[in-house]
C-alpha positions in Angstrom: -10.1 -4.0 -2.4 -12.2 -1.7 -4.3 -10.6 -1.4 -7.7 -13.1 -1.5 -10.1 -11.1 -1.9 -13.6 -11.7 -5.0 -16.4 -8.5 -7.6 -16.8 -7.1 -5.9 -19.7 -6.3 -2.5 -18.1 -3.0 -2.1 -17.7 -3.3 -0.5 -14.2 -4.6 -3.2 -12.6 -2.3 -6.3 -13.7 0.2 -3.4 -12.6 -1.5 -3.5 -9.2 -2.0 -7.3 -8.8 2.0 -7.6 -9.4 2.9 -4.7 -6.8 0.4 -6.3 -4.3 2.6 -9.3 -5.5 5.7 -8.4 -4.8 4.8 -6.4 -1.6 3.7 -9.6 -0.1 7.4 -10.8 -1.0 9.8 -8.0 -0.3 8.1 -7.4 2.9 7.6 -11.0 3.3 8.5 -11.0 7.4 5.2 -8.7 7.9 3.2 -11.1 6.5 4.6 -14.3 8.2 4.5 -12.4 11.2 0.7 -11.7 11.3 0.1 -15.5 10.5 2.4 -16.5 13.2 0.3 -14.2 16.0 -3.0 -15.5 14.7 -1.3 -19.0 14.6 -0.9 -18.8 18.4 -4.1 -17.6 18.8 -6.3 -20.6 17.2 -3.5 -23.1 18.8 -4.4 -26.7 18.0 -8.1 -26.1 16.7 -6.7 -24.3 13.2 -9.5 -22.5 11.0 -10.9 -24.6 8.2 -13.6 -22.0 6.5 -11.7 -18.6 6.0 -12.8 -15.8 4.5 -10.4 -12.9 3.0 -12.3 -9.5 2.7 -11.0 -7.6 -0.3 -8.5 -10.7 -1.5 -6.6 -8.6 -4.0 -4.1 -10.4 -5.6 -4.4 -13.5 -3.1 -1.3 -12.6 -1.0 -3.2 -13.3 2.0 -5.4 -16.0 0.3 -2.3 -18.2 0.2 -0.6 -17.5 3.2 -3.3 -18.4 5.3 -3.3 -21.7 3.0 0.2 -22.3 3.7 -0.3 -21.6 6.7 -3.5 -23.8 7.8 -2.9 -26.9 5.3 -7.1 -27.8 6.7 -8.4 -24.6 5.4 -10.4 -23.8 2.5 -11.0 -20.0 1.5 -13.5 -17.6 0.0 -11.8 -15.1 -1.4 -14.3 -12.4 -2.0 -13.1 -9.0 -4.3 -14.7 -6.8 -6.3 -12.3 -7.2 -9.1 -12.7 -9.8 -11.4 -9.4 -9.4 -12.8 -8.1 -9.6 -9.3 -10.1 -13.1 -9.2 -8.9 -14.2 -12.2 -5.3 -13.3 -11.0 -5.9 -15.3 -8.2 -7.4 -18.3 -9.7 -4.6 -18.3 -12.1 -1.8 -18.5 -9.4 -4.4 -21.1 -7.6 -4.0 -23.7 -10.9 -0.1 -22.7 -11.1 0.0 -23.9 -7.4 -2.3 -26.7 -7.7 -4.6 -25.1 -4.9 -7.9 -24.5 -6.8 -9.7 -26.8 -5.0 -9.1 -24.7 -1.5 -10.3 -21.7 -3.2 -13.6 -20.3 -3.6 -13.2 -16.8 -5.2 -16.5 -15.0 -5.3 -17.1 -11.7 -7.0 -19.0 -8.8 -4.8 -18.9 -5.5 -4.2 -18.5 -5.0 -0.7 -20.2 -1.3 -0.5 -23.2 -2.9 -1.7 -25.2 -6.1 -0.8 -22.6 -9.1 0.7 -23.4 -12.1 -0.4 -25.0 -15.1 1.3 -21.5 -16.5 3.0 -20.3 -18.3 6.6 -20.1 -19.0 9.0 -16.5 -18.6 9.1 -13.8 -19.5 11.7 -11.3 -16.8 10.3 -11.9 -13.9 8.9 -9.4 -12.1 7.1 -9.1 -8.5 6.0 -5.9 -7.1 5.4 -5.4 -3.7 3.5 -9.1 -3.6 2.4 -11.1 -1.8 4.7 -9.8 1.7 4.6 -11.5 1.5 0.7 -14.8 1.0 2.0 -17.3 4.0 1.7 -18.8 2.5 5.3 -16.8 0.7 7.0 -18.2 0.3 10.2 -21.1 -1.4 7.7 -18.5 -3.0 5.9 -17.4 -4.8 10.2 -20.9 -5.2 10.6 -21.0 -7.7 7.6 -17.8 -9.2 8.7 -19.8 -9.7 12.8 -22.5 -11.3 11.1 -20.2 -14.3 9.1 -18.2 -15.3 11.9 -18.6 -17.9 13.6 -18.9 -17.2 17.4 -15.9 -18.1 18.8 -14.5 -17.2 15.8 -11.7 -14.9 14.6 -11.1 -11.6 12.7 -7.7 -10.2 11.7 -8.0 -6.4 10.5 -4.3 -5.7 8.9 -3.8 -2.2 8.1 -1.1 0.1 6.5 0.0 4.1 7.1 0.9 4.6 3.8 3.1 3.8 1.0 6.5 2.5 2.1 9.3 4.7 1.5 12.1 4.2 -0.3 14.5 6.6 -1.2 17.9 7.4 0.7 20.0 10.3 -0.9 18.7 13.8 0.6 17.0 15.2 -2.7 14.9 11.6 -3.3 14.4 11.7 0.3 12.6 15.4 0.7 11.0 14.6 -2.9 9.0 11.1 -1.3 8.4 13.6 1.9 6.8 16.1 -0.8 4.5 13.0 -2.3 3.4 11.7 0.6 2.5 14.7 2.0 0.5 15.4 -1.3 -1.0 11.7 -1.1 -1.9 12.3 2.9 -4.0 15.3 1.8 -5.8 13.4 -1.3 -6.6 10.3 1.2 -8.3 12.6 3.9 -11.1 13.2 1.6 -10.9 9.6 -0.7 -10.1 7.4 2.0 -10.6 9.2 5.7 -9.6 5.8 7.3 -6.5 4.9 5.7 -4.2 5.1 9.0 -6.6 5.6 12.0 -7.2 3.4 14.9 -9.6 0.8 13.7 -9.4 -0.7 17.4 -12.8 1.3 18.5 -14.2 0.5 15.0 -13.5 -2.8 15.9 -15.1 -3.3 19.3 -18.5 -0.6 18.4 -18.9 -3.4 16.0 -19.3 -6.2 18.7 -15.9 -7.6 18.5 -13.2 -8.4 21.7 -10.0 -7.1 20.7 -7.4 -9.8 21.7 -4.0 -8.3 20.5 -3.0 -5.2 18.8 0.9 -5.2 17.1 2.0 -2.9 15.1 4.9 -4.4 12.5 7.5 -2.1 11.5 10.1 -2.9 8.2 13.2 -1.5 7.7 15.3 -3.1 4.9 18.5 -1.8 4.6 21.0 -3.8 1.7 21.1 -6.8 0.6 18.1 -6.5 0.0 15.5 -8.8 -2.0 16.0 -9.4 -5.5 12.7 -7.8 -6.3 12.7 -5.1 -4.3 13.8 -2.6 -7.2 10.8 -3.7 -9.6 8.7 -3.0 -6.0 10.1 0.6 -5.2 9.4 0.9 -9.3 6.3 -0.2 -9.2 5.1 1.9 -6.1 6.8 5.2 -7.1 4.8 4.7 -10.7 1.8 4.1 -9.1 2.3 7.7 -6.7 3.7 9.4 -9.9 0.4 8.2 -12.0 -2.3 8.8 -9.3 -0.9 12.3 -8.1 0.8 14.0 -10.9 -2.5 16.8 -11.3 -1.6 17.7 -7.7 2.4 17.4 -7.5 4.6 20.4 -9.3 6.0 19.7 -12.3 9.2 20.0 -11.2 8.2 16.8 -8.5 6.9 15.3 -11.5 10.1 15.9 -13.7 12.2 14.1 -10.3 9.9 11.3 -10.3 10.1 10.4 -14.2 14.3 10.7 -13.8 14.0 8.6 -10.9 11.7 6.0 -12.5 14.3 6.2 -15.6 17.1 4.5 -13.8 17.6 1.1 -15.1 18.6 -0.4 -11.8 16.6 0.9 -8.6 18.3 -0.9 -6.4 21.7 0.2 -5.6 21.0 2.5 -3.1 17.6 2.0 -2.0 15.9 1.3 1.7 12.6 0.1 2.3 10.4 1.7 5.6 6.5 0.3 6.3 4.5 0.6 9.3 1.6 -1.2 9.6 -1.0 -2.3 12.8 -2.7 -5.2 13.5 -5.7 -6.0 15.3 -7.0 -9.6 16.3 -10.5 -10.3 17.7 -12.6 -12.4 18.3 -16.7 -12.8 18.5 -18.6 -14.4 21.9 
C-alpha cells in the first residue's frame, strides 16, 4: 500500500490497527478468499508467496495459516508497516516464514520470484500505473502460477439511524469525488486489467458483508477508527456542519450499540501459462 509516513506518525499505527481489525471484524471475507484459492492450488499448496502492498500483514498471515509450507515476501513501501508486521511475526513466532522487503512499488521492483502465489489485496488501486504495477506481478510468477487481485468499493458503512445514515451517504459521496482524481481505479473492473496483462482469469466472486448485532467485540473501535480516518482525510471538502456530525458521532463512548457493518468487495483469481 502506498503510505509513505515514518513509524512514529500517529496516522499510520492508526492505519496498521484499522487494517487490523478490518481483517478481524470482517474476518469471513478474508477466510473466504483463502478458501477459493485453497481449492484452486488443491494438493500442490504454494510455498513462495508474495503479498503486493502487505500493509499491516493481514493477508501475510492468513495465507500462512492457511498454507503451513509457505514462506512470504511481504513487500510495502512502509517501513513502519514492516516493522508492524515483523513485530506481530516475533509475537507469533513466524519470523522465520517472513521475508519483509521495503520497495516502492511505483518505482523500480526489486529483484524477486519466481513465485507460486501472488497476493495483492487492497493495494493496487494506490498505484500511479497499475497496469505497470500487473506487469511486474506477470513477470514474478511462476508459470503455472497464481495471482489473487482482492479489491474493495469503498469504505464500509456503518451507521443505522436515518440522520447517521444520510450523513455516511453525504461522506462517501464526497470521498467518491476525491478518489476519481487520487485513485481512478479504486472500484473498477480489474478483470480486463487483469487479462491485457497476460493473465487467465479463473474465477471472479464478489464477497458481500452485512453484520447486523451481535456483532464482534471490536467492531466499535473499527467503525471508530474508519469514521476518523473519513472525518481526518475529508474535512477541507465536507460542510462544517458534516464535520460538527461526525466529531458528535466519534464522541460517543460506546459505538456499538446500534451499529451495522456493509462491505462489498470483488475478487479475481488467475493464473499464468
Amino acid at each position: 500500500m502506498a503510505h509513505h509516513h515514518e513509524h512514529h506518525d500517529p496516522d499510520e499505527s492508526a492505519l496498521a490497527e484499522l487494517l487490523d481489525l478490518d481483517a478481524e471484524v470482517l474476518g469471513s471475507h478474508l477466510a473466504g478468499v483463502i478458501t477459493s484459492v485453497a481449492e484452486m492450488v488443491g494438493p500442490a499448496q504454494p510455498r513462495r508467496i508474495l503479498d503486493v502492498g502487505s500493509g499491516s500483514g493481514t493477508g501475510t498471515f492468513a495465507l500462512l495459516w492457511h498454507f503451513p509450507g509457505s514462506e512470504v515476501t511481504a513487500l510495502d513501501v512502509s517501513e513502519s508497516m514492516l516493522q508492524h508486521l515483523q513485530h506481530k511475526a516475533q509475537e507469533l513466532g513466524l519470523t522465520d516464514r517472513i521475508h519483509p522487503v521495503r520497495a516502492d512499488l511505483d518505482a523500480d521492483w526489486p529483484e524477486l520470484g519466481p513465485f507460486d502465489l501472488i497476493w495483492a489485496s487492497q493495494s493496487l488501486h494506490h498505484m500511479a500505473d497499475p497496469d505497470r504495477a500487473l506487469a511486474e506481478v506477470y513477470a514474478r510468477l511462476r508459470p503455472g502460477g497464481l495471482l489473487v487481485v482482492a479489491e474493495t468499493e469503498g469504505f464500509p458503512r456503518f451507521l443505522t439511524d436515518e440522520a447517521g445514515a444520510a450523513l455516511e451517504a453525504r461522506v462517501h459521496a464526497v470521498l467518491k469525488e476525491r478518489r476519481a482524481h487520487d485513485m481512478p481505479t479504486m472500484g473498477s473492473d480489474w478483470g480486463p486489467r487483469i487479462a491485457k496483462a497476460g493473465f487467465a482469469i479463473e474465477a471472479t466472486r464478489t464477497f458481500v458483508t452485512d453484520l447486523t448485532p451481535p456483532l464482534p467485540p471490536s467492531t466499535g473501535r473499527y467503525a471508530q477508527l474508519s469514521l476518523q480516518r473519513l472525518r481526518n482525510g475529508l474535512a477541507d471538502r465536507l460542510t462544517p456542519e458534516d464535520v460538527a456530525a461526525l466529531d458528535q458521532i466519534l464522541a460517543r463512548e460506546d459505538m456499538g450499540d446500534d451499529l451495522t457493518v456493509h462491505s462489498t468487495r470483488p475478487v479475481w483469481i488467475a493464473t499464468k501459462d
